[in-house]
Structures are given as structure tokens and as C-alpha cells.
Residue, then its C-alpha position, 0 to 999 in steps of 0.5 A: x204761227x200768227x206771230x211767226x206772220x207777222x213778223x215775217x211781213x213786218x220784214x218784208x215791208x222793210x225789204x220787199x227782196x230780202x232773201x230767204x237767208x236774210x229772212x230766216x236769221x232775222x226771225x230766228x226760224x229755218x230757211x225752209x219755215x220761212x220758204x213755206x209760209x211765204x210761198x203759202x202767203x203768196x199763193x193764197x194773197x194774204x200778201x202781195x210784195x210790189x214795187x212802189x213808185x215814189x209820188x214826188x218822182x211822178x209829179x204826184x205832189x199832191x197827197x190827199x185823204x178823202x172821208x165821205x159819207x154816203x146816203x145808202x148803200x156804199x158800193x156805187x161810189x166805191x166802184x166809182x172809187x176804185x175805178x180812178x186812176x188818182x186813187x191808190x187806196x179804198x176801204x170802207x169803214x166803220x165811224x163818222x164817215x163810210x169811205x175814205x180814200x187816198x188820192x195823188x196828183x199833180x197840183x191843186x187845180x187837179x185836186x179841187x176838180x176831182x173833189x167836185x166830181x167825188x162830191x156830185x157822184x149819186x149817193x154822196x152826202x159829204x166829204x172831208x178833206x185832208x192835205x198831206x203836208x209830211x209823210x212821216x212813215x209810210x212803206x211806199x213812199x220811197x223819198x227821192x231824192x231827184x237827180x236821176x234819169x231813167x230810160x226804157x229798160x228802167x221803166x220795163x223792170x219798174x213794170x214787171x216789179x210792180x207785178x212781182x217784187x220778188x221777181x228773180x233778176x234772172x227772170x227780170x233779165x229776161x224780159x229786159x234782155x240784160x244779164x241777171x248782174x246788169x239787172x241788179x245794178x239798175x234794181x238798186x239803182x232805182x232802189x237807191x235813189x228812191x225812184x221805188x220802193x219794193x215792200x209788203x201789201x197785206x190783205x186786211x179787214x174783217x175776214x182777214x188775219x190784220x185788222x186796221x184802224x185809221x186814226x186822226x189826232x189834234x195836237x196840242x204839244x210839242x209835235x216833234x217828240x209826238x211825231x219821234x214815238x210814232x215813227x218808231x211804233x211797229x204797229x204804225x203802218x202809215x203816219x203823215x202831218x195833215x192839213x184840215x180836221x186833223x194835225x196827224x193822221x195814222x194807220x194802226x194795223x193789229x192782229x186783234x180788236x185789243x191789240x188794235x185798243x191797246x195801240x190806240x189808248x198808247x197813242x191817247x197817252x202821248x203827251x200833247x194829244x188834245x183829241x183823236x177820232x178813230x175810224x175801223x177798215x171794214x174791208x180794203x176794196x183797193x190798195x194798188x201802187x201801180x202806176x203805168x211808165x212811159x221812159x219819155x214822162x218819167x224823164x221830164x218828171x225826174x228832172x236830171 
């Protein structure tokens, strides 16, 4: 069952709408197991299927991994954290540092001040930065490719799939007052053209059925065969060049601690790899994509 999971996520973090028939002849298994534990894995959030904005069609050009150590007790920063609009993930984890999360903005400016207020916020020790100079793998960025306008029928379905990504484009009509046919034309529109992405969200952590590890490499090789293995890996959740501590920083995501070891000893015996540190996911505290569109923004951030 656990592998039947497993690769029923994997499928639907290729192809957050693929339907039940697609799923079913993929994983070699019913229309009705693959119905059932869906609906199971829905309805008791072992995963959420969402739309993602791509950051570059937002004006989010500034991609960036934050560790910080604490003195005490984490929870206060965290809320603080979680709170933010510029964050789309906090996890607390195991290693050097005890937080680390991902934030999006628009330019440096907007980095450097949120850096300053992370750094006064009571019970920061210190932080480490790293600067995302290529997203190599990564389930919710899209990759647009510009040139598209969007207008406010478009940015009421991006909201309602952001919510539910498998939403029916009968239910998804509804709402935006356009037959289900009409509606899948602008879905894959979007889709098409990177505006989103419609993927999986697992739930990990400690009292999860994933557990997660991030790791950071220094490179001393040819970092193009480096970068060509991971992006093929299935294990790799999210993969990006960085700028900082790190040439390249990951997400490996196991069913278990030996997979997990297994993965990270796979990556250590890379030719070209000089160095990794690793740090474990203790519990994800917020991984939210959502983002709040207004047609006139998305228009002047989309260009045309």
C-alpha cells in the first residue's frame, strides 16, 4: 500500500488533473483503488492537489532559503514565519540551524529589509542566506514563458484552483459563469504557458508517512552532469543552484530514515561533490503556494 501511495503522489505531482483513468493505467492498478485512496488521502490531508503561481509571472524575482538558529524555544519565530505573506514554506528541522524557510519577492531591496526584520525578531540567534540563481526541479514552478495577459474570469479560476486543483470544470464553470468546455480551454491555457502549475502537496514530517531532508552540496566538478542526475532522481523533490554556503541545495523525500541515507550517500558518490551538509524536517509548519490575484496586477506582472 505504501508504494501504491507513493506513486500515486509522484503521478499527481507530474499532473495534479490527471484523471483517474490516466492514474489508474500508469500505476497498473483499478480505476476504483486508485478512486479510493485518493479520496482517503484527500479527506484525511495526507495530500493536497493545488494550483501554483509561477513566482517569475508575479514579479517574484527573488527566490531565497533562510536557515536560522533560535536561542530557546522555536515556536515564536515560527508564528512569526508563518505569518508572512513572502514566505511559502516553514519547516523546523534537525542539524545546525532550526528553522529554515523559503521566501519570494520582488527585488533586493525588498530581500535585504525582510532579512533585517527576520534578524531582530526576539529569540534570533543568526541567519544564513541563500539566493536561488536556477530552479533546476521543483513541482510549483511553472516556468513561464511571458507573453500572456490574463483578465478577471482567469484570475477567479486561478483562485478557486488554488483551493482545489482537481476541481471539475463543470464546478469550476459555475462559479466563473462559463460552460465546463470554456473553462477547460482557459485551464490549459494557463497551464500551457506556465502561468500555473496544478501539483501534489504532501503532508511531511515526523508523524507523517514522508520524511524529508534538505541537503546543501559544494561542488567541485563538472556541475552540469551533477545537475542532469539529480533532475532525473524521483526522490528529488526540489532542486536549485544557489548563491551563498551552498553551489546546490535539494529536498530528498523517503518513505523511511534508510531510504532517506540510501538517497543522500547516491548523492555523496556523485563525481564532483566536495562537500554536503544535511539537515532533517522535523515538521513542515507551512508550505502554501496561494497567492491573492487581482486581474489589473497580474496583467502589468505578465507583461504582454
Amino acid at each position: 500500500m505504501v508504494n501504491f501511495d507513493a506513486e500515486l503522489v509522484r503521478a499527481l505531482q507530474d499532473d495534479g488533473r490527471a484523471s483517474i483513468h490516466d492514474l489508474a493505467a500508469a500505476l497498473g492498478q483499478s480505476r476504483a483503488a486508485v478512486s479510493g485512496r485518493l479520496r482517503a488521502m484527500l479527506a484525511d490531508g495526507t495530500v493536497r492537489v493545488v494550483a501554483a503561481v509561477d513566482p517569475e509571472f508575479l514579479g517574484q524575482n527573488v527566490l531565497a532559503h533562510v536557515s536560522i538558529r533560535t536561542d530557546g524555544t522555536t515556536e515564536p519565530v515560527a508564528e512569526h514565519l508563518r505569518g508572512l505573506a513572502e514566505t511559502v514554506l516553514v519547516s523546523a528541522v534537525g542539524g545546525v540551524h532550526d528553522l529554515v524557510t523559503e521566501i519570494r519577492l520582488g527585488s533586493m531591496p525588498a530581500l535585504h529589509h525582510l532579512l533585517a526584520q527576520i534578524r531582530a525578531l526576539p529569540g534570533v540567534v543568526d541567519i544564513n542566506t541563500l539566493i536561488y540563481s536556477t530552479v533546476i526541479k521543483g513541482f510549483f514552478v511553472s516556468e513561464y514563458r511571458g507573453g500572456l495577459r490574463i483578465d478577471a474570469t482567469d484570475a477567479a479560476l486561478i483562485e478557486q484552483l488554488q483551493r482545489d486543483g482537481r476541481a471539475s470544470f463543470r464546478a469550476l464553470g459555475e462559479t466563473v459563469r462559463l460552460s465546463p468546455s470554456a473553462v477547460a480551454t482557459r485551464v490549459e491555457r494557463l497551464i500551457s504557458a506556465g502561468v500555473i502549475k496544478i501539483s501534489a502537496v504532501e503532508a511531511r514530517g515526523l508523524v507523517h508517512r514522508q520524511l524529508s531532508l534538505g541537503v546543501g552540496l559544494n561542488l567541485a566538478g563538472d556541475d552540469e552532469a551533477i545537475i542532469a542526475a539529480i533532475r532525473t532522481w524521483r526522490g528529488v523533490d526540489f532542486a536549485a543552484r544557489t548563491l551563498g554556503r551552498f553551489d546546490l541545495i535539494m529536498t530528498l523525500v523517503e518513505p523511511s530514515a534508510g531510504a532517506l541515507y540510501a538517497s543522500l550517500e547516491r548523492i555523496r558518490a556523485l563525481p564532483g561533490v566536495s562537500h554536503t551538509e544535511a539537515w532533517f524536517h522535523l515538521a513542515v509548519l507551512k508550505e502554501d503556494y496561494a497567492r491573492t490575484l487581482r486581474a489589473a496586477d497580474v496583467v502589468a506582472a505578465g507583461g504582454g
